[in-house]
C-alpha positions in Angstrom: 95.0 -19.6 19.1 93.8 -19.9 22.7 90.8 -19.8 24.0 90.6 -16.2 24.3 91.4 -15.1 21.0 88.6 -17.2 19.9 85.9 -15.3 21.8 87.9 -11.9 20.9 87.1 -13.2 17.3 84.0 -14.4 17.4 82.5 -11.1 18.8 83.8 -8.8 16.4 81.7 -11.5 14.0 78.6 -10.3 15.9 79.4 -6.6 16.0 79.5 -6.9 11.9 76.3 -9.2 11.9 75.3 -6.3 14.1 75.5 -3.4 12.1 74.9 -5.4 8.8 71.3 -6.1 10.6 71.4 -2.6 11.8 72.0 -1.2 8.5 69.6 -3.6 7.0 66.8 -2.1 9.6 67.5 1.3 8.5 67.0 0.7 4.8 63.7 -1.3 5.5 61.7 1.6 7.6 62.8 3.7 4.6 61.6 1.3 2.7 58.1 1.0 4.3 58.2 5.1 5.0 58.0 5.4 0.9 56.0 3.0 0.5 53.2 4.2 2.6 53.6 7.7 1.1 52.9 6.0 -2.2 49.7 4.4 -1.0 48.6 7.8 0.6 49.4 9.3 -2.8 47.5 6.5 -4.5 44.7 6.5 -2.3 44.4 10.3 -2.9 43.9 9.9 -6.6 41.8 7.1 -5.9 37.9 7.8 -6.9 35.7 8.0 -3.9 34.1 5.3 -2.1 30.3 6.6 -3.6 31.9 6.5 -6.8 33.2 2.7 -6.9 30.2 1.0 -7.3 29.6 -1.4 -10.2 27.4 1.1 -12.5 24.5 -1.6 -13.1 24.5 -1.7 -9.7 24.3 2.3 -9.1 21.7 2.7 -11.5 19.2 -0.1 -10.1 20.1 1.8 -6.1 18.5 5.2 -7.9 15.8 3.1 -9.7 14.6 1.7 -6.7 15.4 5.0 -4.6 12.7 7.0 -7.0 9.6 7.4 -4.5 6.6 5.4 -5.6 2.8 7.1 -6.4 -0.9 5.8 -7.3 -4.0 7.3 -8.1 -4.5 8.6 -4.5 -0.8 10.1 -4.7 -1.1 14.5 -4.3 0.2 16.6 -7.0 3.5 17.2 -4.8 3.7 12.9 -4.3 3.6 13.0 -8.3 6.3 15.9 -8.5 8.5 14.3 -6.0 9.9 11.5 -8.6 11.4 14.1 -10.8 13.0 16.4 -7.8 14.1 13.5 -6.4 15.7 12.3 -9.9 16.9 16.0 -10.1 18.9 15.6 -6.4 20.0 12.1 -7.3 22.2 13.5 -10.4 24.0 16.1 -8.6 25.9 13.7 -5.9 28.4 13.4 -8.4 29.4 13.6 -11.7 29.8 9.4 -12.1 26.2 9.2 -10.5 25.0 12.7 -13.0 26.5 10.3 -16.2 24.7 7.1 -15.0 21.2 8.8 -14.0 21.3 10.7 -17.5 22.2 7.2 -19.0 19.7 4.6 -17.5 16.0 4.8 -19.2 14.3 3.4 -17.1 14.8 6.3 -14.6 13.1 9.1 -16.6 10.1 6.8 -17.2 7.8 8.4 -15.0 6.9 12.2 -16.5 4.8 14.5 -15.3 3.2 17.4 -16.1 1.8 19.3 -13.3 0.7 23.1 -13.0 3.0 23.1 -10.1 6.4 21.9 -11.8 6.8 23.6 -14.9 8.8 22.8 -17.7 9.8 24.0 -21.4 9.0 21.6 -24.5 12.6 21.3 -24.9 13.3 20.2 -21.3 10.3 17.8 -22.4 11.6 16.2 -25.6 15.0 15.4 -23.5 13.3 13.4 -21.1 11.8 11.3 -24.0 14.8 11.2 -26.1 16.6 10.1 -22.2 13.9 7.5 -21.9 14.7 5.4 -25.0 12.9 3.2 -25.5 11.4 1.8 -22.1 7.5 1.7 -21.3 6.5 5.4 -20.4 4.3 6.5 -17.5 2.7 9.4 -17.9 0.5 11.8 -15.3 -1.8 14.6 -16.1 -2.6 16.7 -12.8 -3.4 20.0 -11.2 -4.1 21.6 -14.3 -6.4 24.9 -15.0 -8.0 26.3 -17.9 -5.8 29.3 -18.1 -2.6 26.8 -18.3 -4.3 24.5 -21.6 -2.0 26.0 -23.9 1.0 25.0 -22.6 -0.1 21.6 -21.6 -1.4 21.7 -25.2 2.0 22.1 -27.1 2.9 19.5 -24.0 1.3 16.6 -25.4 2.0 17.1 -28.8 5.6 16.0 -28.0 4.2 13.4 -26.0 1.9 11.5 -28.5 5.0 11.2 -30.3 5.8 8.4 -28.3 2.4 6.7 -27.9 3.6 3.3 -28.7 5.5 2.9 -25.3 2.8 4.4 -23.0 2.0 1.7 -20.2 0.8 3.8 -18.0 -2.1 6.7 -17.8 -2.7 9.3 -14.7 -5.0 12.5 -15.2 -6.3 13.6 -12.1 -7.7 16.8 -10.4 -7.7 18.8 -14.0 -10.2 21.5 -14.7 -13.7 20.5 -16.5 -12.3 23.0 -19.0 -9.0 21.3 -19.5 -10.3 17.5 -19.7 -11.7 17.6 -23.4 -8.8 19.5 -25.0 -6.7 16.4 -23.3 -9.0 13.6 -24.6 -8.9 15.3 -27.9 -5.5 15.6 -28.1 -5.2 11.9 -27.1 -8.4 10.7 -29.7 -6.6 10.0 -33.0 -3.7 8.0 -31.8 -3.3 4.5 -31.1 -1.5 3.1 -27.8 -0.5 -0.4 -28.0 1.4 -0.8 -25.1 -1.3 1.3 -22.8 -1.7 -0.9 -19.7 -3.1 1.1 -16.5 -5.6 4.0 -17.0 -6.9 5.8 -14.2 -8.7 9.4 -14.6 -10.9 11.7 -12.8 -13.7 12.2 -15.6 -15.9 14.6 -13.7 -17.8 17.3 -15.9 -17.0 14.5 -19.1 -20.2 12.7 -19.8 -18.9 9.9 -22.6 -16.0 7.5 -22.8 -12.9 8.6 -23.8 -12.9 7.3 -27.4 -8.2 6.2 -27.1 -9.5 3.9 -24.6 -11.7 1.9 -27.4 -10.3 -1.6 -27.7 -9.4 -1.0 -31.5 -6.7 2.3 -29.8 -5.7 0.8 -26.5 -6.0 -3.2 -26.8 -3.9 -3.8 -23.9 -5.6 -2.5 -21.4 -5.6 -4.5 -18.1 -6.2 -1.8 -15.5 -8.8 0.7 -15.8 -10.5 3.0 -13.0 -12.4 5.7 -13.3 -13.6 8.1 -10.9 -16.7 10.3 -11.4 -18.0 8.0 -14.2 -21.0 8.9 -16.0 -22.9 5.8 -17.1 -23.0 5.6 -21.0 -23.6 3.0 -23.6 -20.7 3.3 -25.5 -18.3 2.2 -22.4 -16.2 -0.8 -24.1 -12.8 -1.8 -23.5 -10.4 -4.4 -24.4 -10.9 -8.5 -23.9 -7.5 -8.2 -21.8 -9.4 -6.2 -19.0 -8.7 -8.1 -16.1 -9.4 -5.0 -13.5 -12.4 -2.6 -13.6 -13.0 0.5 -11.1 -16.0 2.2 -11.4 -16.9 5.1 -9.7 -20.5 6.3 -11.1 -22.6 9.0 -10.4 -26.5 9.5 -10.9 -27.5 9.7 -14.4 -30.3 12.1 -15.4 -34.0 10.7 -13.6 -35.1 10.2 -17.7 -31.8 7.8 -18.4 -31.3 4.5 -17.2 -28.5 2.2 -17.9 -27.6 -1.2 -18.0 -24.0 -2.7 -16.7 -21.6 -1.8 -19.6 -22.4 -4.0 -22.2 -18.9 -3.9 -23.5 -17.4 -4.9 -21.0 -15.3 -7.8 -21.3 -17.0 -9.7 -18.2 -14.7 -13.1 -19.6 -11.5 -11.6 -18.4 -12.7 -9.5 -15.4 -11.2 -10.7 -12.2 -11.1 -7.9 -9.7 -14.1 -5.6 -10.7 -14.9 -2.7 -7.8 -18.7 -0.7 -8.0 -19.2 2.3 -5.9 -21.2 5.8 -5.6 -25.2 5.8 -7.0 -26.6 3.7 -8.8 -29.7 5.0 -9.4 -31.3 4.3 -12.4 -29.2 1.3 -13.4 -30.9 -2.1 -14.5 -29.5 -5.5 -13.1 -31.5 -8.1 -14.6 -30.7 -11.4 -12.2 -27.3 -13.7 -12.8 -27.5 -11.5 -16.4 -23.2 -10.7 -15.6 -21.2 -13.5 -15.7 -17.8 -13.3 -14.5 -16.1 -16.4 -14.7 -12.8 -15.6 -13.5 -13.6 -12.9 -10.8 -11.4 -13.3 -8.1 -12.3 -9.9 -5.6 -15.9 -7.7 -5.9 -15.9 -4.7 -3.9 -19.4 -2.6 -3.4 -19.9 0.6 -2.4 -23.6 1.5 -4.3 -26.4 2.8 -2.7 -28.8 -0.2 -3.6 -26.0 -3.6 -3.6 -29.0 -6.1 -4.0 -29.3 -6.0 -7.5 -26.0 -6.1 -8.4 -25.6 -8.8 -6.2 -28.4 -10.7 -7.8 -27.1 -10.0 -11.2 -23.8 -11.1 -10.8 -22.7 -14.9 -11.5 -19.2 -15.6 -10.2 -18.6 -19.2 -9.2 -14.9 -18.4 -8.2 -15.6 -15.4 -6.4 -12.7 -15.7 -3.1 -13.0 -12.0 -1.6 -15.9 -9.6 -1.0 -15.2 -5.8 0.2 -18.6 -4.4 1.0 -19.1 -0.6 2.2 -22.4 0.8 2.5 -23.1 4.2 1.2 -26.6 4.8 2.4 -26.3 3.6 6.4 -29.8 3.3 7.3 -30.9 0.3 4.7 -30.7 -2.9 5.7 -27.7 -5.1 4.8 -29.5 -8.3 3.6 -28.5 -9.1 -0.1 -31.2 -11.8 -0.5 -29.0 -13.9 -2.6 -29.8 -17.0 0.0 -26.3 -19.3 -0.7 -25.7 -17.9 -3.9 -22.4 -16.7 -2.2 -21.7 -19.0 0.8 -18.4 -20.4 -1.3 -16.8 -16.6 -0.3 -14.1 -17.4 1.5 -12.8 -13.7 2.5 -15.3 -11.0 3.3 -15.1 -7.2 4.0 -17.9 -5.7 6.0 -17.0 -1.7 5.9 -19.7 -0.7 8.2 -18.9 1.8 11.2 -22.5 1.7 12.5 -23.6 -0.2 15.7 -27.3 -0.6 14.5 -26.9 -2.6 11.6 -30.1 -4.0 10.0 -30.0 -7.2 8.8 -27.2 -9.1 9.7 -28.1 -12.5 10.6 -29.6 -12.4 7.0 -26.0 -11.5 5.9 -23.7 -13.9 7.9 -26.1 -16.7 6.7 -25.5 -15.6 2.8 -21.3 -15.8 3.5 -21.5 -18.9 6.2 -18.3 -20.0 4.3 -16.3 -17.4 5.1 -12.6 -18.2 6.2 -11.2 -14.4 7.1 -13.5 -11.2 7.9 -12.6 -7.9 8.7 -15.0 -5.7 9.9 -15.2 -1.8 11.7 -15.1 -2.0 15.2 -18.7 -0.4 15.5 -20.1 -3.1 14.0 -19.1 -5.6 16.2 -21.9 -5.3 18.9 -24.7 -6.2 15.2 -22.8 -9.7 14.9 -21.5 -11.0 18.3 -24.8 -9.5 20.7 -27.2 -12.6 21.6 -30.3 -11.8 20.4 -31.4 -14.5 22.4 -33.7 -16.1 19.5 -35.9 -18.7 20.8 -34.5 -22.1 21.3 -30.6 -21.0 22.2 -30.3 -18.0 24.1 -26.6 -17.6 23.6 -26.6 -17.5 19.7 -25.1 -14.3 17.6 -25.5 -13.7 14.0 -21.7 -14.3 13.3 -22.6 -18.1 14.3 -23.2 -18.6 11.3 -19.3 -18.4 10.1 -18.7 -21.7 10.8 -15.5 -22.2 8.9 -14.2 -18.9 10.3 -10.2 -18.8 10.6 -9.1 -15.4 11.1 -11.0 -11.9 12.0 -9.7 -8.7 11.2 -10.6 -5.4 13.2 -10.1 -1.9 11.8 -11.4 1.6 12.6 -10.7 1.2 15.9 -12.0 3.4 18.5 -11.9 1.6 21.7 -15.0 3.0 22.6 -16.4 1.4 26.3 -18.3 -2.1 25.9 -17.6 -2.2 22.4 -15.4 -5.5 22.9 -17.4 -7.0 25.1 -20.1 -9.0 22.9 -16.7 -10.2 20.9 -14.5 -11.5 24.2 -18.2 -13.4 25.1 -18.4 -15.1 22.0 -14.5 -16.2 21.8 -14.9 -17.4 25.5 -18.0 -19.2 24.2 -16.3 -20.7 21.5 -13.9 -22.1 23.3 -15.9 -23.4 25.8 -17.8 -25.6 22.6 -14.4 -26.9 21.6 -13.9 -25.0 18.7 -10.3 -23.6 17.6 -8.8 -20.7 18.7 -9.2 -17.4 15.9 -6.4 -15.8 15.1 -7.4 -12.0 15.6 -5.8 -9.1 14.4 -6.2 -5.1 15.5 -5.6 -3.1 12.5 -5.7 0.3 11.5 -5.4 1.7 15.3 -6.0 5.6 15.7 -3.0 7.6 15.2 -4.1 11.0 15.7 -5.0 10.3 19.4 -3.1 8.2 21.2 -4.8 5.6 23.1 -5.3 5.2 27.2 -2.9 2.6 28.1 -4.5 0.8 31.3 -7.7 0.7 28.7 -5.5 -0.9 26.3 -3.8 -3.1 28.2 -6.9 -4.6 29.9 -8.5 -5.3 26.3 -5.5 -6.8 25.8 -5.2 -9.6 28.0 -8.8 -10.3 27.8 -8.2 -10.9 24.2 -5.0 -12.9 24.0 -6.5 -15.6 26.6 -9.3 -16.3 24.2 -7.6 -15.8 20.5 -4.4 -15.7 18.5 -3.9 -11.9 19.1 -1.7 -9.5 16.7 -1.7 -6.0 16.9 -0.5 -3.5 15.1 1.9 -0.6 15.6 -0.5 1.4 18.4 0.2 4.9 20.1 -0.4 4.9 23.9 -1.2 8.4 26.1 1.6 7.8 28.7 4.3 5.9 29.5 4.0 2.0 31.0 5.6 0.7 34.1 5.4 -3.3 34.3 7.0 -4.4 37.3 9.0 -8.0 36.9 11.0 -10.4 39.2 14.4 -8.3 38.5 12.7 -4.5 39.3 10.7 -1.7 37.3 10.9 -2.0 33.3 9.3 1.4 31.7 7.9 0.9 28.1 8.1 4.2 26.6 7.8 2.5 22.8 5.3 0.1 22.5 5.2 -2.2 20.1 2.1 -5.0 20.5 3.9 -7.8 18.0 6.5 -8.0 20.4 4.3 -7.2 23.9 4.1 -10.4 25.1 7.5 -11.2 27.0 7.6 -8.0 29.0 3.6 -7.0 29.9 3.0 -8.7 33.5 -0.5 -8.5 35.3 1.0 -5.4 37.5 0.8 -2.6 35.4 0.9 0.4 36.4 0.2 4.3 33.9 2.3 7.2 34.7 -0.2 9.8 33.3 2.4 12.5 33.8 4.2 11.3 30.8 2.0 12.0 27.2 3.6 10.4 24.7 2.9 8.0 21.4 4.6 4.7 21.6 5.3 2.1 19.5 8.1 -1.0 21.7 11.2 -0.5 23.6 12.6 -2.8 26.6 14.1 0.5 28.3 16.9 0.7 31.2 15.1 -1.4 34.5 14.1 1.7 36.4 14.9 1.9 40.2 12.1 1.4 42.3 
């Protein structure tokens, strides 16, 4: 065979390697043209994405997603848990079967004058509920509705034992006893947290007598009537008091009941009148926070023994008496103090900052801050202020603010002066900033930087009255959200307020404007 013959050959080799390949090509894209139909068809019978989820992981995502409430929550904050819960079950029916199958999520119930319900919707919460810790609110209830709440909490005393948690708030005078009544002759074991609006009910509930609710940590009550038979269980560890005057032929001592051992957050507030404090007659061991808000604090301060007392909250409720306590150092081992006082004439002060001179954090209303940092220019230093007297101070707090004109200026002198006597920096923190009307921004700004060169400023989330303009090396930046944690890298010393713009801000570097 010559040489031609060979290469005649050996190409007719490749045109069969050709079409074998060729062929082979075919049957593959056919291949891979099923196959993808499959996984379309597969993927269409597939359960969807929302419906994938690990179901112990689905149920704690709608746990968590329930909205949260507290004694200051509204009637429509209280109803929102079960429309929410309501809303939740109907995204599908893998997310109906789990909410209808996890306890924990139908252990908030309410009954409300707003949202109602039959006793059979009622019993099938409980019976959904198992046999997790129940919490239970009582609110916006008239007389005319009693019956039904009535026949109400007969199916719910069924399930005393798991009660943890007690809510009855803004209910009629009229409806009040039939609930206490109703309660009186059970026993609740696990009861945990009471709170209730006892207005128009002059005696203690008798379900919340240690021997039918000896559990009881948390307990507040608003629109307390004193009364000698308050007692409550040794495990009290939190006590909220909110009294009102007794009749002018009553007096009454602190609750001799309670279990003082065990206290360690106990809160006083409203009149007082007619109570007897006998001095360091209440010890409290273990008391950890005191907050005031009585129309006569002296004696209560004189009365009370609390050798690891850490934070004081005190707001006056009669503004023209003076603020001294007369309890000389009884208290100076305070190391966090709350002075609630939005007047600028406070009487008594340099009384009161030498009675907490140990103080390590204080937060105070901005009005009160020309009483502690003015010089009074007492006789041998000139330059001394009541708050002096804080020598250990760490941190200040200032809420309530107002920004009205001078009111900073006794507080810039005296961290100036500080500074100047060698003393560390504070860290200083505006809180609580006005939301309703936005604040001026040059005004702002200014108070500022006179307050970052003298402390460790923080501010929080603030709502300025126009738009901001800080020029920098590189051009115009406009702040149209301002947010003062994060200020300090783009607020030069040129600033410049665009009043045409009224807006609230909280802090966004924006696109560098031309100039």
């Amino acid at each position: 065979m010559d040489k031609l013959d060979e290469a005649r050959a050996e190409l007719l080799q490749l045109e069969g390697k050709e079409r074998t390949l060729f062929k082979q090509l075919v049957e593959t894209r056919a291949a891979i043209k099923s196959q993808k139909t499959k996984i379309d068809e597969l993927v269409k019978k597939r359960p969807p994405a929302i419906d994938r989820l690990p179901v112990e992981l689905l149920s704690q995502m709608i746990l968590q997603s329930l909205p949260t409430y507290n004694a200051n929550s509204t009637p429509k904050e209280f109803q929102a848990v079960a429309v929410h819960r309501t809303n939740l079950s109907e995204v599908s029916r893998l997310w109906r079967n789990v909410t209808l199958g996890t306890p924990e999520i139908w252990s908030d119930i309410v009954l409300c004058l707003e949202q109602p319900r039959t006793v059979a919707s009622l019993a099938a919460q409980l019976k959904r509920s198992g046999n997790v810790p129940l919490n239970i609110v009582i609110t916006n209830w008239r007389y005319k509705q009693g019956t039904s709440l009535q026949s109400w909490l007969d199916v719910l005393v069924s399930s005393a034992n798991r009660w943890q948690c007690l809510y009855i708030l803004t209910v009629s005078t009229l409806i009040r006893p039939k609930i206490f009544h109703a309660l009186d002759g059970f026993e609740f074991p696990s009861l945990r947290d009471v709170t209730i609006d006892m207005y128009g009910w002059p005696t203690y509930p008798r379900f919340l007598l240690p021997d039918q609710a000896p559990a009881l940590k948390s307990l507040k009550l608003a629109h307390f009537v004193p009364t000698p038979g308050f007692a409550a269980a040794t495990t009290l560890t939190t006590l909220d008091l909110k009294v009102i005057q007794r009749l002018p032929d009553h007096t009454c001592k602190f609750p001799t009941f309670v279990p003082t051992e065990s206290l360690t957050v106990l809160s006083l507030s409203g009149d007082t009148t007619g109570w007897t404090f006998l001095p360091d007659s209440i010890h409290l061991p273990r008391l950890d926070v005191l907050k005031l808000a009585v129309t006569n604090p002296r004696p209560v301060l004189e009365a009370i023994v609390a050798p690891k007392l850490f934070n004081f909250d005190y707001s006056p409720r009669l503004l023209s008496k003076p603020v001294d306590f007369g309890t000389g150092s009884k208290f100076n081992h305070i190391q966090k103090f709350t002075f609630d006082v939005p007047c600028p004439n406070v009487e008594g002060v340099e009384a009161l900052c030498r009675e907490f001179c140990g103080v390590r954090h204080v937060s105070l209303h901005e009005n009160a801050m020309r009483a502690l940092f003015k010089t009074k220019a007492r006789l041998g230093d000139p330059e001394s202020v009541p708050a002096d007297h804080w020598t250990s101070l760490e941190s200040l707090t200032i809420h309530g603010l107002e920004f009205q004109a001078g009111n900073f200026d006794p507080l810039v002198s005296w961290l100036n002066r500080r500074l100047e006597l060698g003393q560390p920096r504070l860290y200083l923190r505006l809180s609580g900033l006005p939301t309703n009307e936005p604040v001026s921004g040059v005004v702002f700004l200014d108070l500022y930087h006179k307050l970052r060169t003298c402390s460790n400023l923080a501010v929080d989330h603030v709502g300025l009255r126009a738009s901001v303009h800080c020029s920098i090396p590189s051009g115009l930046l406009q702040l149209v959200r301002l947010d003062l944690l994060g200020i300090e890298p783009f607020v030069t010393d040129d600033v410049v307020l665009d009043r045409s713009i009224p807006r609230k801000c909280s802090m966004k570097l924006c696109t560098p404007l031309s100039a």
